[in-house]
C-alpha positions as CSV (number, residue, x, y, z in Angstrom):
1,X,0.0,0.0,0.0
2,X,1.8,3.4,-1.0
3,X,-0.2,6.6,1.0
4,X,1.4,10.0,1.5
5,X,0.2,11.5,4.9
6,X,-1.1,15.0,4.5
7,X,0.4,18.0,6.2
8,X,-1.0,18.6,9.5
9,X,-4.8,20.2,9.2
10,X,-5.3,24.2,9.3
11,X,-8.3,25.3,10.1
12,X,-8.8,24.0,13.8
13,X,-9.0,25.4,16.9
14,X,-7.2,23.6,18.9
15,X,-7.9,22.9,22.6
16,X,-5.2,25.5,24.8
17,X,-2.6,23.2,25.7
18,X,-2.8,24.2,30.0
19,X,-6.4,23.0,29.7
20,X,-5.4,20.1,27.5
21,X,-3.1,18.8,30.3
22,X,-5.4,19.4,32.8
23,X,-8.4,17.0,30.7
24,X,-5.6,14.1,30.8
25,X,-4.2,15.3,34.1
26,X,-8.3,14.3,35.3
27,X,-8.5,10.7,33.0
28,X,-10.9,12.1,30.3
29,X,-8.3,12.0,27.5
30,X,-6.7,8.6,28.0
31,X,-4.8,8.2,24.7
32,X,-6.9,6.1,23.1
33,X,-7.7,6.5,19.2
34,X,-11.3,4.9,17.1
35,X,-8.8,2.1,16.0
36,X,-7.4,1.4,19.5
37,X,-11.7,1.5,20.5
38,X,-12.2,-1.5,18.3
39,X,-9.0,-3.4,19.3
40,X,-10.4,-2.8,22.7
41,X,-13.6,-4.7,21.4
42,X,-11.9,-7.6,19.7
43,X,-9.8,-8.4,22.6
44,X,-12.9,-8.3,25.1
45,X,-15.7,-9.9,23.0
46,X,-14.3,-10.9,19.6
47,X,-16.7,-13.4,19.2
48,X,-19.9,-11.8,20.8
49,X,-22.0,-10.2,17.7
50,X,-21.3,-6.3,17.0
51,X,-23.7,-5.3,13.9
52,X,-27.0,-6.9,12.8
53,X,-28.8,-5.2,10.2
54,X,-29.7,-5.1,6.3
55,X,-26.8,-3.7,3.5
56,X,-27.0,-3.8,-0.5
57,X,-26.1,-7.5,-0.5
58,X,-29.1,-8.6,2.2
59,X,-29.3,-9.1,5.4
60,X,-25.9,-9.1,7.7
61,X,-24.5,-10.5,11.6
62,X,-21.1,-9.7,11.9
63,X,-18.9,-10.2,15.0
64,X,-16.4,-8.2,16.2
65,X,-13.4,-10.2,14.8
66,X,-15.4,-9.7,11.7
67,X,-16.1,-6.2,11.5
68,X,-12.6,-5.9,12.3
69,X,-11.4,-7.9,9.4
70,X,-13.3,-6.4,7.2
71,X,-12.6,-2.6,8.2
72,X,-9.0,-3.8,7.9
73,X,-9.9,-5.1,4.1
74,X,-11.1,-2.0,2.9
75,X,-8.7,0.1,4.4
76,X,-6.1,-1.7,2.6
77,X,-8.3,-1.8,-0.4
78,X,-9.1,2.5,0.0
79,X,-5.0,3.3,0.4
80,X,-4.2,1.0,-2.9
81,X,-7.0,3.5,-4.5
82,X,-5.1,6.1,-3.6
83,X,-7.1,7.4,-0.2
84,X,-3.8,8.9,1.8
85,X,-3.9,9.2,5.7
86,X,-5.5,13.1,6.1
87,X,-7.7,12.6,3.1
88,X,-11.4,13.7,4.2
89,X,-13.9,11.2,2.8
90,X,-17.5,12.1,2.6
91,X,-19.8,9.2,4.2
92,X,-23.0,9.2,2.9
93,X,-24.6,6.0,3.9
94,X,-28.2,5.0,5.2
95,X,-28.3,2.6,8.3
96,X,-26.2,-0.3,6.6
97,X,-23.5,-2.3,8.5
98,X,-21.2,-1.2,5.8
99,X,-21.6,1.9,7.5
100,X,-19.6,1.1,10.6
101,X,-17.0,-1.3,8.2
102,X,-16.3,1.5,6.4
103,X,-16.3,4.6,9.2
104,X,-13.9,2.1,10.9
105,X,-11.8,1.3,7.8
106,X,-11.2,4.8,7.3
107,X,-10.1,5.1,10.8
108,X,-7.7,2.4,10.1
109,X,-6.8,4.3,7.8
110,X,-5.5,7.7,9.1
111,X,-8.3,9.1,6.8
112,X,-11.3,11.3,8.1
113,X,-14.8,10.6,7.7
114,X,-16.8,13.8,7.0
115,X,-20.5,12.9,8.1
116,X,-23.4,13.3,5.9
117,X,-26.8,12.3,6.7
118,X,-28.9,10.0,4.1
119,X,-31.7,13.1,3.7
120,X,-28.8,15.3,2.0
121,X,-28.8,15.9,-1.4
122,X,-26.2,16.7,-4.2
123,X,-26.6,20.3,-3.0
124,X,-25.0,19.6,0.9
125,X,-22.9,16.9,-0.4
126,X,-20.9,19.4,-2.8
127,X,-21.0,21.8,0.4
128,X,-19.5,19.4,2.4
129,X,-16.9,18.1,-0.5
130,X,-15.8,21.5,-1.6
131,X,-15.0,22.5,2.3
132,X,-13.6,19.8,3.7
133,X,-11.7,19.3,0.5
134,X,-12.6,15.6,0.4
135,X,-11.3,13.4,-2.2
136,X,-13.5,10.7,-2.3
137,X,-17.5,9.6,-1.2
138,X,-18.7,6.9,-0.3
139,X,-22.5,6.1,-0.7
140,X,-25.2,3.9,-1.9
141,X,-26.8,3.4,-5.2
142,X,-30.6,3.5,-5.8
143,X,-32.2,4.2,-2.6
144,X,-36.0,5.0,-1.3
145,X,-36.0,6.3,-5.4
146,X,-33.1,8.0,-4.7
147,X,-30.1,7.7,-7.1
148,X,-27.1,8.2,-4.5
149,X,-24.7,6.9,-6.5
150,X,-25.6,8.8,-9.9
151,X,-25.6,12.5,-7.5
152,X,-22.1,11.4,-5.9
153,X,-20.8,11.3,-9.6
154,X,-22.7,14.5,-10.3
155,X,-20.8,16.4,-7.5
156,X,-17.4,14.5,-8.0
157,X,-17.9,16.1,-11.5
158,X,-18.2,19.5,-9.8
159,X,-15.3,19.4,-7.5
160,X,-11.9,19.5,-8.2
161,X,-10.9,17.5,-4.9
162,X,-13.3,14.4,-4.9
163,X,-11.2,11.4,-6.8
164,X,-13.3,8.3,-6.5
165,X,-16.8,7.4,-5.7
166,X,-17.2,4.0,-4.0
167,X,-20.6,2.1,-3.9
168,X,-22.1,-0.1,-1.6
169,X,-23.2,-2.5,-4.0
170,X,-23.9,-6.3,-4.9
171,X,-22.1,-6.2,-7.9
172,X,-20.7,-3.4,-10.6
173,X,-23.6,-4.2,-13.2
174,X,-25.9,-2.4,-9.7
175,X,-24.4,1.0,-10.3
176,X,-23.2,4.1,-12.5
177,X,-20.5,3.3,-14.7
178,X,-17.3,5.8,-13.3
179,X,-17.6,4.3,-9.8
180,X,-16.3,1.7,-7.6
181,X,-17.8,-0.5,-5.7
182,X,-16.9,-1.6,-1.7
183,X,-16.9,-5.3,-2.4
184,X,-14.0,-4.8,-5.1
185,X,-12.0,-2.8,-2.3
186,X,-11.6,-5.5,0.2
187,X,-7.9,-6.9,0.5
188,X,-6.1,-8.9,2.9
189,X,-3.9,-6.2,4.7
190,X,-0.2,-6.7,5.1
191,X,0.6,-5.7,8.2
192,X,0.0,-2.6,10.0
193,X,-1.6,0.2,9.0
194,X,-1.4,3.7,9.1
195,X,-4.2,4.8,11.0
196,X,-3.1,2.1,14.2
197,X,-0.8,4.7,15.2
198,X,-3.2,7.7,14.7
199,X,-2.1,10.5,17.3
200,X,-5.0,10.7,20.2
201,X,-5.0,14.3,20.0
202,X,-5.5,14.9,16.2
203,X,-8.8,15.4,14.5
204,X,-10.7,12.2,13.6
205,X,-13.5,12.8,11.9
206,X,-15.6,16.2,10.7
207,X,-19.7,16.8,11.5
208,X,-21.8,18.7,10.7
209,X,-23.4,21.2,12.6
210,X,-27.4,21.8,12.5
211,X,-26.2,25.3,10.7
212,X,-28.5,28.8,11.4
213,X,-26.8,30.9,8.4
214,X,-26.9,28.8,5.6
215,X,-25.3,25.3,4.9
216,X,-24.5,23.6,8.1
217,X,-20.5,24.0,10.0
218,X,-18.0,21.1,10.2
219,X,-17.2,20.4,13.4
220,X,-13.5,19.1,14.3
221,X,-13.3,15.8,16.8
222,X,-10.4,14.9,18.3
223,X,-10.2,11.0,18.9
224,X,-9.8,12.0,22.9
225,X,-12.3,14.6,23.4
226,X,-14.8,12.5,21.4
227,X,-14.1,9.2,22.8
228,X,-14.0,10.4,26.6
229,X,-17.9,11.5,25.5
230,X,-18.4,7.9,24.2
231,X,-17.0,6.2,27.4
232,X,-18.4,8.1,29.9
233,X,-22.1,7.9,28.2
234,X,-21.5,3.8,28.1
235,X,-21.5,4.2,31.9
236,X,-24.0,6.7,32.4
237,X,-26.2,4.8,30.5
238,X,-25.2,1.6,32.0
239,X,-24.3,-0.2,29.0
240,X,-23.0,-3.6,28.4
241,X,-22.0,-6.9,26.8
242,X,-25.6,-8.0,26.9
243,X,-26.5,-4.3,25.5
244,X,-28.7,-4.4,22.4
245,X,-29.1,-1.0,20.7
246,X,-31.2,-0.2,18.0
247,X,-29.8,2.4,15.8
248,X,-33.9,4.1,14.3
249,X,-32.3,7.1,13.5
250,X,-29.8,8.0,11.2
251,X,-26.2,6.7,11.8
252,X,-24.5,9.9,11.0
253,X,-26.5,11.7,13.7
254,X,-24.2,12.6,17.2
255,X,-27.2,11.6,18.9
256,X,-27.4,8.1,17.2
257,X,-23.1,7.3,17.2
258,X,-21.9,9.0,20.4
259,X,-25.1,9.1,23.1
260,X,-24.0,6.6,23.7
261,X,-25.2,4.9,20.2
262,X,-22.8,2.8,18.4
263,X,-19.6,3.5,19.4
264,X,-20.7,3.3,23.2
265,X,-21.8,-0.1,22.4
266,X,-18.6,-0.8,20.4
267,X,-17.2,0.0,23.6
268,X,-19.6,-2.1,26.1
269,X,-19.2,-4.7,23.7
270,X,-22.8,-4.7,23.3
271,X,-24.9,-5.1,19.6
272,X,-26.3,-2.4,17.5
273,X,-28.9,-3.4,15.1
274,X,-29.3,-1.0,12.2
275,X,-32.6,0.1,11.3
276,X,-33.6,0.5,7.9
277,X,-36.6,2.7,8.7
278,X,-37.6,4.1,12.2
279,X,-41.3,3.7,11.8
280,X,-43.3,1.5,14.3
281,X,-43.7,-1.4,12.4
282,X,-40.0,-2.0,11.5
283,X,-38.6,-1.2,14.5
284,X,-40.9,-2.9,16.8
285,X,-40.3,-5.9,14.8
286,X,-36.5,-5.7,15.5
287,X,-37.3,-5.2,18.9
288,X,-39.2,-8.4,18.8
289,X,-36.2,-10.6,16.5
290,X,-33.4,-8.9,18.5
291,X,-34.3,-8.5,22.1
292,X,-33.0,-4.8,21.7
293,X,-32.7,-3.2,25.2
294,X,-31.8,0.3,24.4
295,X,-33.6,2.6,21.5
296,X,-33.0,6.3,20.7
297,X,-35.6,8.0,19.0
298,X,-36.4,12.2,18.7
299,X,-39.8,13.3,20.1
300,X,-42.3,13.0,16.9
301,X,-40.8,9.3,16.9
302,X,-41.5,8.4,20.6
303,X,-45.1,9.6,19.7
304,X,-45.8,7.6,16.9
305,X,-44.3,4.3,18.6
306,X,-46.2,5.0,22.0
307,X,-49.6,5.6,19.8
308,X,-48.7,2.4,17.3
309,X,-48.7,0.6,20.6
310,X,-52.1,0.2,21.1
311,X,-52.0,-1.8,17.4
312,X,-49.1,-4.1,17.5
313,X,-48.9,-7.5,18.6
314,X,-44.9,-7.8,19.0
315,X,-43.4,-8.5,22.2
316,X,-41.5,-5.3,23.2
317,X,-40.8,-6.7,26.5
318,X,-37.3,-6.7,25.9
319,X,-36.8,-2.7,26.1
320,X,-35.7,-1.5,29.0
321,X,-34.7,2.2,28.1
322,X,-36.1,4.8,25.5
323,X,-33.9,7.7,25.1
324,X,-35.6,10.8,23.5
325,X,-33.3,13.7,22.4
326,X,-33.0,15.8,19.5
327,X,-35.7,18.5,20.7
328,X,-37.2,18.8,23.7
329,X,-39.8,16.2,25.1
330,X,-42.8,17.7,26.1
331,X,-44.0,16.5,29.8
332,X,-46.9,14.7,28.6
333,X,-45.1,12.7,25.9
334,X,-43.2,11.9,28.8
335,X,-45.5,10.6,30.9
336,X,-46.7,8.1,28.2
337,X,-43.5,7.0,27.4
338,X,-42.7,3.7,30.9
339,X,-46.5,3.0,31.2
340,X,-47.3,2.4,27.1
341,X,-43.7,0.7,26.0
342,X,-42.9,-0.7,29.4
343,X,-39.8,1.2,29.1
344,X,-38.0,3.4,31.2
345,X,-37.2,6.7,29.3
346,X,-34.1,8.8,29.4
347,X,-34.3,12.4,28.2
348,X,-31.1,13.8,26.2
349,X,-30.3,16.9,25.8
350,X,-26.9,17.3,23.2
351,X,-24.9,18.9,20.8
352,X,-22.4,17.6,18.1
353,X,-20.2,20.3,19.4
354,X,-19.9,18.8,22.5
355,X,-21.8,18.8,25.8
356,X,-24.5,16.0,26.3
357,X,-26.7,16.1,29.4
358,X,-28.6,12.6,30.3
359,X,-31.2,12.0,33.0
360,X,-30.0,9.5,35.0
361,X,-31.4,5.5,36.2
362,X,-31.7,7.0,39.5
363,X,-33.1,10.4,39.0
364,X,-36.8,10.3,40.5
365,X,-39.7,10.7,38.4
366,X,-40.5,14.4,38.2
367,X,-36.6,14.9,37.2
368,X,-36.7,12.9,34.4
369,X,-40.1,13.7,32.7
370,X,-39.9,17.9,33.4
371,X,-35.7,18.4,32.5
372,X,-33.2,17.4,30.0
373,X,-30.6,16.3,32.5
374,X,-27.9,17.2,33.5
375,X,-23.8,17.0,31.6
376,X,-22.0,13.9,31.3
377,X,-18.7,15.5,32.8
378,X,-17.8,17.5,36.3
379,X,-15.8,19.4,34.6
380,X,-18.6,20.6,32.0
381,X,-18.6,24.0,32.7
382,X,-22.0,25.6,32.0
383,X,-23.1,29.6,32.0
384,X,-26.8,30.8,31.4
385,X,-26.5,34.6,30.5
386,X,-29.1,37.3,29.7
387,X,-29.8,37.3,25.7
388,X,-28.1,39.9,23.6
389,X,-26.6,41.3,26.5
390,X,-23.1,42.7,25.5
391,X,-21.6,41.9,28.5
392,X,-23.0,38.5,28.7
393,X,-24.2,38.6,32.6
394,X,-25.4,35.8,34.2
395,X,-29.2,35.1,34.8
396,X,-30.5,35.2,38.1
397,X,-30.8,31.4,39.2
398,X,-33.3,29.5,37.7
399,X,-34.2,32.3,35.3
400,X,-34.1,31.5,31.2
401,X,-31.0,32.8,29.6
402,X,-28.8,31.6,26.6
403,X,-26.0,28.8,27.0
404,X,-23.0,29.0,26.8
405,X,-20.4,26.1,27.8
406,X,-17.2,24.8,27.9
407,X,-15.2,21.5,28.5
408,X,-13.6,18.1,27.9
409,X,-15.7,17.0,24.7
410,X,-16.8,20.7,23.3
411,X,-15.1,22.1,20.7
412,X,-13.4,25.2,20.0
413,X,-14.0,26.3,17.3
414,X,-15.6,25.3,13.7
415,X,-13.5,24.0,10.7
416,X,-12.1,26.7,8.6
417,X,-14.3,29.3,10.1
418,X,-12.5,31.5,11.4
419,X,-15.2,34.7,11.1
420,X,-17.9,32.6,12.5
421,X,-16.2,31.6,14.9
422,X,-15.3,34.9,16.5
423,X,-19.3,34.8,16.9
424,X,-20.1,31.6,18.2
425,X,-16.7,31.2,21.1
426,X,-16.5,33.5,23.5
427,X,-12.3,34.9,24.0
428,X,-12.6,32.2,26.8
429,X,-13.7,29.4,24.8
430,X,-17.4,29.2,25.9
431,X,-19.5,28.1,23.0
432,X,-22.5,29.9,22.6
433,X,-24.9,27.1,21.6
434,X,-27.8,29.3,20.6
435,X,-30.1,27.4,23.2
436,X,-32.4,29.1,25.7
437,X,-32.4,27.3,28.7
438,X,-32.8,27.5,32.9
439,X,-31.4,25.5,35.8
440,X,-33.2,23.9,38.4
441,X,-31.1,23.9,42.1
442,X,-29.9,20.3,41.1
443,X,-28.3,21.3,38.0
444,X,-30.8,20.1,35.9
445,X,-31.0,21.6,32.3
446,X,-34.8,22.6,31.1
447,X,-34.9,23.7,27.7
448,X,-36.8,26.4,26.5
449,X,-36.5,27.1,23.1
450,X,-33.6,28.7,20.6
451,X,-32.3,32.2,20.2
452,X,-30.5,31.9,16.9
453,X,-32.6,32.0,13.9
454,X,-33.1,27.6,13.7
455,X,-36.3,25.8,13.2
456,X,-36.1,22.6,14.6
457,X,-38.2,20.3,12.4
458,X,-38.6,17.0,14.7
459,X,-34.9,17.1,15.7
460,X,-33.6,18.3,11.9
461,X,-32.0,21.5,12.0
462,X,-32.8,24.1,9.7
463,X,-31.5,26.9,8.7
464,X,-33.8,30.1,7.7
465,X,-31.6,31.8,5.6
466,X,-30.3,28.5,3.6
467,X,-33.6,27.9,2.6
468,X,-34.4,31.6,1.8
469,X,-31.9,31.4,-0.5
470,X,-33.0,28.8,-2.5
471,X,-36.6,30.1,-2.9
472,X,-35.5,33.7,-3.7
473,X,-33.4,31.4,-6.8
474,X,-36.7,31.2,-8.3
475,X,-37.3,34.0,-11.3
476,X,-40.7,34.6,-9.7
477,X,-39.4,35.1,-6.3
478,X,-38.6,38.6,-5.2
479,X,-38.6,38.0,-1.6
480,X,-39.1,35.3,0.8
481,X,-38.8,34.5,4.7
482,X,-39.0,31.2,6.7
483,X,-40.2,30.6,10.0
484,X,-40.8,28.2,11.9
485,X,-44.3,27.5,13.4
486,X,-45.6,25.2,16.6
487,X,-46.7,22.4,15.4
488,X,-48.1,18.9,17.7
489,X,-46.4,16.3,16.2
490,X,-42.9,18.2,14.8
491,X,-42.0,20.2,17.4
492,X,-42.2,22.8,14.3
493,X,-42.7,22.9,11.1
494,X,-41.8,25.4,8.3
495,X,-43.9,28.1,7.0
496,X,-42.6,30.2,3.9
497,X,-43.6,33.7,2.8
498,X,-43.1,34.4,-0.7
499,X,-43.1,37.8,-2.3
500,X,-43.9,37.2,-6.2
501,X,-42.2,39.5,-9.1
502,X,-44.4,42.4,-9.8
503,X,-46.2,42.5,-12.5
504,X,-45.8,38.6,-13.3
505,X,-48.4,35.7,-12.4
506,X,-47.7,34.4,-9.0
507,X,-46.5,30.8,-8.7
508,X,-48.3,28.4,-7.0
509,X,-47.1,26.9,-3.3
510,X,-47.1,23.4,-4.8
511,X,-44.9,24.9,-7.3
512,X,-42.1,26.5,-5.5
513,X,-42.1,23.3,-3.2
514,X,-41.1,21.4,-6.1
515,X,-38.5,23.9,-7.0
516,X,-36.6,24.0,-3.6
517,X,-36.9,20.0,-4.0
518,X,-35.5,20.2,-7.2
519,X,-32.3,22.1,-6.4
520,X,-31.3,19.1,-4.7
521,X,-31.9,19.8,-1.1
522,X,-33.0,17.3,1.7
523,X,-36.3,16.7,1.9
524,X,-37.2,18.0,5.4
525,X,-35.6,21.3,4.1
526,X,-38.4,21.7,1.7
527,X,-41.0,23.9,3.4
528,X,-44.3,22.5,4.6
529,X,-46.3,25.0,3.6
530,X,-46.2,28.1,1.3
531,X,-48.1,31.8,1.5
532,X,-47.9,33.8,-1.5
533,X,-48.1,37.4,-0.5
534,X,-48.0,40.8,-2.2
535,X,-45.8,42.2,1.4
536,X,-44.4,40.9,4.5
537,X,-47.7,40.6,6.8
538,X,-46.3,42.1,9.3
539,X,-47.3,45.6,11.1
540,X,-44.4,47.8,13.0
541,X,-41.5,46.1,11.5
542,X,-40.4,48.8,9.3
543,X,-36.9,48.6,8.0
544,X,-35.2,46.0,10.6
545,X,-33.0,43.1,10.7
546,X,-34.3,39.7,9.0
547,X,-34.1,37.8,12.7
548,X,-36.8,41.1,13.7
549,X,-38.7,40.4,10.7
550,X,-38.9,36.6,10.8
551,X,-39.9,36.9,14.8
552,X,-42.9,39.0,13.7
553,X,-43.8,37.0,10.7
554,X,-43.7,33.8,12.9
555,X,-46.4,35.8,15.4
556,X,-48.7,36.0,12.5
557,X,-48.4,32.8,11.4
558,X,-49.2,31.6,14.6
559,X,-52.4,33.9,14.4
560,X,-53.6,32.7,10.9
561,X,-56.9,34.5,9.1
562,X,-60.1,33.1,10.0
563,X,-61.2,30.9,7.6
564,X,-57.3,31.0,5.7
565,X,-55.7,28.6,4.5
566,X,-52.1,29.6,3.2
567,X,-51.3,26.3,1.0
568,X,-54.0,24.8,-0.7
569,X,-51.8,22.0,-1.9
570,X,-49.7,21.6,1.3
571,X,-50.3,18.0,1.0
572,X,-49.0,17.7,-2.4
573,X,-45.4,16.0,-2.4
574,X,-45.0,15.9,1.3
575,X,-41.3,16.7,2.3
576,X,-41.2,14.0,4.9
């Protein structure tokens, strides 16, 4: 295998090194790398079964000696195509075991997965390819009537960067010609490899953040900072060899690999069993096949499963904990959740740029359905400050404030932003995560809504201003705002405004929801609904800021016309 390391990455914040010897100085950062993580596994539980779940080629049980030997096989395979330790690779893969072969391949490797979810679309996956300066992707073919494979070749074609496109395929004759597929890659490695002697503190892997100005942030991960988050979730969560996790949403997601998700049971030397879908039917199967004792679901989710209850006749005895993150849980979802599934719940309340609060086994009732727990780490270090205060000054205790923290698994800054990052750190390092929230005298988190300009669409981020963007692209567009709206089963949804072009017959809703579709954006971007107005319905705005103007648009969408209905063809080509 011939690889040429790259030069050492720019573009990173990097930890202060007093406070990086303190974190090892505590036992947070303990030198261990993703590669070292799954030696861990094979020496523990080589034969115990690490990944169950359903790839291009059928259905799949792998062990950890497995999983190992094949990660090692495509690594070998990846370097002879020319993927050097450095290289970022985009990993754009549904909830197939290749994804954790090949996220740990590329470990082995020295190279750095870049995380994209399977809802993006050639427009995010350029973003992400184009920034990170990736130089290959790794995807599927033909999926939910989606042509992965044939939009990975459409944005290699666009970016200079992005060598190879590899497939997870049955066979060459399944996909695009110009592509390779992930069965061809496999080798038999010689020896070591590069990424076995990866360097603890360097970055790992980019994600992606949920983004309020436009596309979303990469977010640099260090193997220690990210793998003390892993380890110390396994325990909070109690987590073991007889752990079976069922991965319903999306792999890519923080929530779903690090809370603890898969790499906490890669650690426990536990299961994970990849769900294709995470709707009722085919997850409460798997509960039923599996004996899965864990589940991690967003708030819309946990509703939908606690109401298909009442219809199912599959044994769910076997789960014992339902984690709900991504948004907040309401308290009556809450309440719902032990008596209807029989499970105990665990609220989670996260970022992928670091601190994670849990609710814990022992935490009495009222504590775990009313708050979003409480950080994994004592040395977490949180601040809730008045909003838009200059000075940022503390709230009074248990007052609502924004959130700011700081610590052993939150970053310091965003990849190669160096202007938004003098934004979103304070000079101290404290990241401002946008979220409003208040203590209670325990230390328990209660979230209670956002302060940057982010819909959160049943625990998908959204951006207002990316979407904006792609409306006002429209030759019939002269204006547009988004905001997001209360809704019973989201959390939010979307509501556009849309100012035609004078003078010109105004599109339809139905219309310009096809259009955002069409430029290649996920589908829970596309807005739910669409109002086509001749001005901004808004009264005392006036000349203001867009965040001013989307507050008050928001207020009167809240407060529709009697007898109104702003999309007549809102259930046309639903974006979910």
């Amino acid at each position: 295998m011939t690889t040429t390391a790259r030069p050492a990455e720019e573009g990173v914040v990097p930890y202060p090194p007093e406070v990086a010897e303190r974190y090892r100085a505590a036992g947070y950062w303990t030198g261990q790398t993703f590669a070292g993580l799954l030696d861990a596994a094979v020496a523990a539980h080589g034969t115990r079964t690490a990944v169950v779940g359903t790839g291009p080629s059928g259905p799949q049980r792998w062990t950890y000696d497995e999983l190992d030997a094949r990660a090692r096989g495509l690594a070998a395979g990846l370097g002879e195509l020319g993927v050097a330790p450095g290289d970022r690779v985009v990993v754009w893969l549904p909830n197939v075991p290749e994804y954790l072969e090949v996220v740990f391949a590329l470990f082995r490797l020295g190279a750095l997965p870049v995380f994209a979810l399977p809802a993006h679309r050639a427009s995010e996956i350029r973003y992400f390819a184009e920034h990170a300066e990736a130089t290959a992707i790794v995807t599927v073919g033909r999926r939910d009537r989606f042509d992965h494979a044939a939009a990975a070749l459409e944005v290699a074609g666009a970016v200079d960067a992005v060598r190879h496109v590899v497939v997870a395929a049955p066979s060459a004759g399944d996909v695009p010609s110009g592509v390779v597929t992930l069965g061809s890659l496999r080798r038999t490695p010689a020896g070591a490899l590069p990424g076995d002697d990866a360097d603890p503190s360097s970055i790992a892997f980019l994600q992606l953040s949920g983004g309020t100005t436009g596309l979303p942030k990469l977010i640099p991960r260090t193997h220690d900072d990210y793998l003390y988050s892993v380890r110390a979730s396994a325990e909070i969560c109690g987590l073991g060899p007889d752990t079976v996790y069922l991965a319903a949403l999306p792999a890519a997601h923080n929530f779903t690999m690090s809370s603890p998700g898969l790499l906490g049971v890669v650690h426990a030397g536990g299961t994970s069993v990849l769900a294709p879908s995470p709707d009722a039917d085919t997850c409460f199967g798997l509960i039923e096949a599996e004996g899965v004792t864990l589940a991690a679901v967003v708030p819309p989710l946990a509703a939908a499963w606690v109401q298909a209850t009442s219809s199912t006749s599959r044994d769910l005895s076997s789960l014992q904990e339902l984690q709900v993150g991504g948004a907040k849980c309401a308290a009556e979802l809450a309440r719902k959740i032990g008596p209807v599934l029989g499970a105990r719940l665990q609220q989670v309340f996260g970022m992928a740029e670091g601190l994670v609060n849990y609710t814990r086994a022992d935490d009495p009732d009222d504590i775990v359905v009313e708050t979003q727990g409480r950080p994994i780490s004592p040395d977490d270090e949180i601040r809730v400050v008045v909003p838009d205060d200059p000075e940022e000054r503390d709230v009074a205790p248990g007052e609502v404030g924004a959130l700011l923290t700081r610590g052993p698994y939150t970053i310091r800054g965003y990849y190669r932003a160096e202007e938004h990052n003098a934004t979103a750190f304070t000079a101290d390092g404290f990241y401002r995560t946008g979220d409003l929230v208040r203590l209670d005298p325990a230390g328990n988190i209660i979230v209670s809504g956002r302060v940057k300009e982010q819909i959160n669409r049943g625990g998908e981020k959204i951006a207002a201003e990316e979407v904006e963007n792609h409306l006002l692209a429209h030759p019939d567009v002269v204006d547009a705002a988004i905001v997001g709206v209360p809704d019973d089963f989201l959390g939010e949804r979307t509501h556009a405004y849309v100012i035609p072009v004078p003078g010109r017959e105004p599109p339809r809703p139905a219309a310009l929801r096809r259009f955002v579709r069409d430029r290649g954006v996920a589908a829970y971007k596309v807005p739910d609904t669409v109002e086509v107005v001749d001005a901004f319905p808004a009264t005392g705005v006036g000349k203001t800021s867009r965040r001013a103007l989307r507050a008050a648009l928001a207020d009167h969408a809240r407060r529709p016309t009697p007898g109104q209905h702003p999309d007549p063809d809102a259930d046309e080509e639903s974006p979910s």
